[in-house]
C-alpha positions, 0 to 999 in steps of 0.5 A: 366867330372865325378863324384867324388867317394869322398863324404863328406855330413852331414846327419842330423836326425830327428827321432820320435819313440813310442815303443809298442804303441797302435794304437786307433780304429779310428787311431786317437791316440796312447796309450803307457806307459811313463816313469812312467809307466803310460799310455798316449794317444797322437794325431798323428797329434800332433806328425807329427806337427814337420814335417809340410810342409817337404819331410818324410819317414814314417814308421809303423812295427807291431811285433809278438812274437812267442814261438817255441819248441826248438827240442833237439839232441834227437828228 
């Protein structure tokens, strides 16, 4: 018999994110500023607790900016 090409699921998420955290030398801790604009130093162990004894997706992005001439008709 064949699948159906219905599907109706409930996805739930639960998702952690720290935006331009600093990562500590030993990778023991991020460090990122709150909402007061103070700076706070966190375990990441303590962070991932949540998600003790569960199957995760773990992802990690590091971002670079950079400026670029910005070439005119001219050029």
């Amino acid at each position: 018999m064949a699948n159906s090409k219905l599907k109706f699921t409930r996805t739930t998420t639960d998702k952690l994110t720290i935006k331009a955290g600093t990562l500590s030398e030993d990778c023991s801790t991020i460090t990122y500023e709150d909402e007061n604009g103070s700076e706070q130093d966190i375990k990441i162990s303590d962070l991932l607790t949540a998600f003790k004894n569960q199957v995760i997706d773990f992802t990690v992005a590091l971002k670079t900016d950079e400026n670029l001439d910005v070439i005119t008709e001219d050029e």
